[in-house]
N, C-alpha and C positions, 0 to 999 in steps of 0.2 A: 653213884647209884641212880642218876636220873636216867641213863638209859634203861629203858625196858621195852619188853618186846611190846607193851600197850603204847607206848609214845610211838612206836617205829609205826606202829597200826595205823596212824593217823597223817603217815604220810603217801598213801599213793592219789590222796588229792591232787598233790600240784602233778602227777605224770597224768593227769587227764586234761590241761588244758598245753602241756607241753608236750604232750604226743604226736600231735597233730605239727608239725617244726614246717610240712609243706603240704598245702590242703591238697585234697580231692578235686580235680578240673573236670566239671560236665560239659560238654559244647553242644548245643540245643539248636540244631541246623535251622535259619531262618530268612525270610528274606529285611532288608534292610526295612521294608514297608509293615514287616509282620513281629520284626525284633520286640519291638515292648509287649505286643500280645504277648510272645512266647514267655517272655520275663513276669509278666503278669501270670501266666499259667502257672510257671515254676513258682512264681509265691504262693499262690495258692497250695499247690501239692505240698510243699513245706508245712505251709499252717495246718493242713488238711489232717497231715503225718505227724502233727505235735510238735513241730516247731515254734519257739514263742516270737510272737509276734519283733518284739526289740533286738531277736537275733539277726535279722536279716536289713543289711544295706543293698539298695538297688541305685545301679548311678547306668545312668543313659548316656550318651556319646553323640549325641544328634539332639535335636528338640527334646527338650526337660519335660518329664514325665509331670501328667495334668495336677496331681496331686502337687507336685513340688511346685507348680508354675503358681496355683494355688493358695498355698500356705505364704508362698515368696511374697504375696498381693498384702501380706499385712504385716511385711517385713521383717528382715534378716534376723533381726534378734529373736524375736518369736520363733521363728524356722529355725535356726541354731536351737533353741531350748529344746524344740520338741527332741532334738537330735544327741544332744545331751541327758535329755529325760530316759531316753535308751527303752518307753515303754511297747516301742508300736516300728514296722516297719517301715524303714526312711528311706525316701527318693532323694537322689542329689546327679547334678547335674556333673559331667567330667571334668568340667572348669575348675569344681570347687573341689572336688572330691578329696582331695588330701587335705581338708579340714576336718572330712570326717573321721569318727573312732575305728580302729577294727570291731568286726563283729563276725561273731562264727561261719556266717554263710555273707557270700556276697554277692550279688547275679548283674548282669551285664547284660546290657540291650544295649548291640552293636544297630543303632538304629539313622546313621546320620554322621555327621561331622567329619571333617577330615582325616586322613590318613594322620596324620599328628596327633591330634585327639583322641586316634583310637590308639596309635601306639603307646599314647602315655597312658589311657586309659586302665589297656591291660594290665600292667605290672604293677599300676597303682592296687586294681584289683587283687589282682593275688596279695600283695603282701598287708592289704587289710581283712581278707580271709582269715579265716582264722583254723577251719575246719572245710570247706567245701567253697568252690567259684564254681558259679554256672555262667556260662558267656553264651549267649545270644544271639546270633547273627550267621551271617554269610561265612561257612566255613573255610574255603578259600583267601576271603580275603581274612579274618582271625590269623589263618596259619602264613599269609605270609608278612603278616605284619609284625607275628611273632619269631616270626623266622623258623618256626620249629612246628612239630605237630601238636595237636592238643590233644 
């Protein structure tokens, strides 16, 4: 008798963060010099649209976004909390990026760094998405590093 159709009620919880099994890819045509603007616009529009702030991870491919370069200045442990605190929008550099958590949205400034860095970049990207990847950059070079369209 513990089934009831009130307990069944309380589960389409878990199919809202399991919905989503492959995010939404936006590609934000950009140049290599204009990448982190563009990523910086797409956060804003995010927060703008009620996205909370801790949803969104931004990792760069080229020179480390000022904010990260930043917070790095009073060191690693500190920079890890904040990223763990999960309160506020995180920058991280492609180096590190598989340190950090998934989070619903992830955006990408193809802004720099080698063909290496950007290919490992992407996929790292996607699979800490969670809901939506916005990639940044030179679309050309994106699709042929991914091999595929975006």
């Amino acid at each position: 008798m513990q089934r009831t159709p009130r307990d069944g009620a309380a589960k389409p919880a878990p199919a809202g963060p399991a919905a989503p099994a492959t995010p939404q890819i936006q590609l934000i045509p950009a140049s290599v010099e204009g990448a982190l603007d563009a990523a910086e616009e797409a956060v804003d529009l995010l927060l703008d649209s009620g996205r909370a702030p801790g949803d969104v991870l931004v990792i760069t491919t080229g020179e480390q976004h000022p904010w990260a370069a930043h917070e790095l200045s009073f060191g690693e442990t500190s920079y890890w909390a904040q990223h763990d605190a999960g309160d506020d929008v995180f920058y991280t550099d492609a180096t590190v990026a598989a340190r950090a958590a998934s989070r619903p949205v992830v955006v990408v400034a193809v802004n720099g760094g080698s063909e290496a860095a950007v290919a490992s970049a992407l996929p790292l990207a996607h699979s800490r998405a969670d809901a939506l990847l916005i990639v940044c950059g030179d679309p050309q070079r994106i699709n042929s590093v991914l091999g595929a369209g975006v």
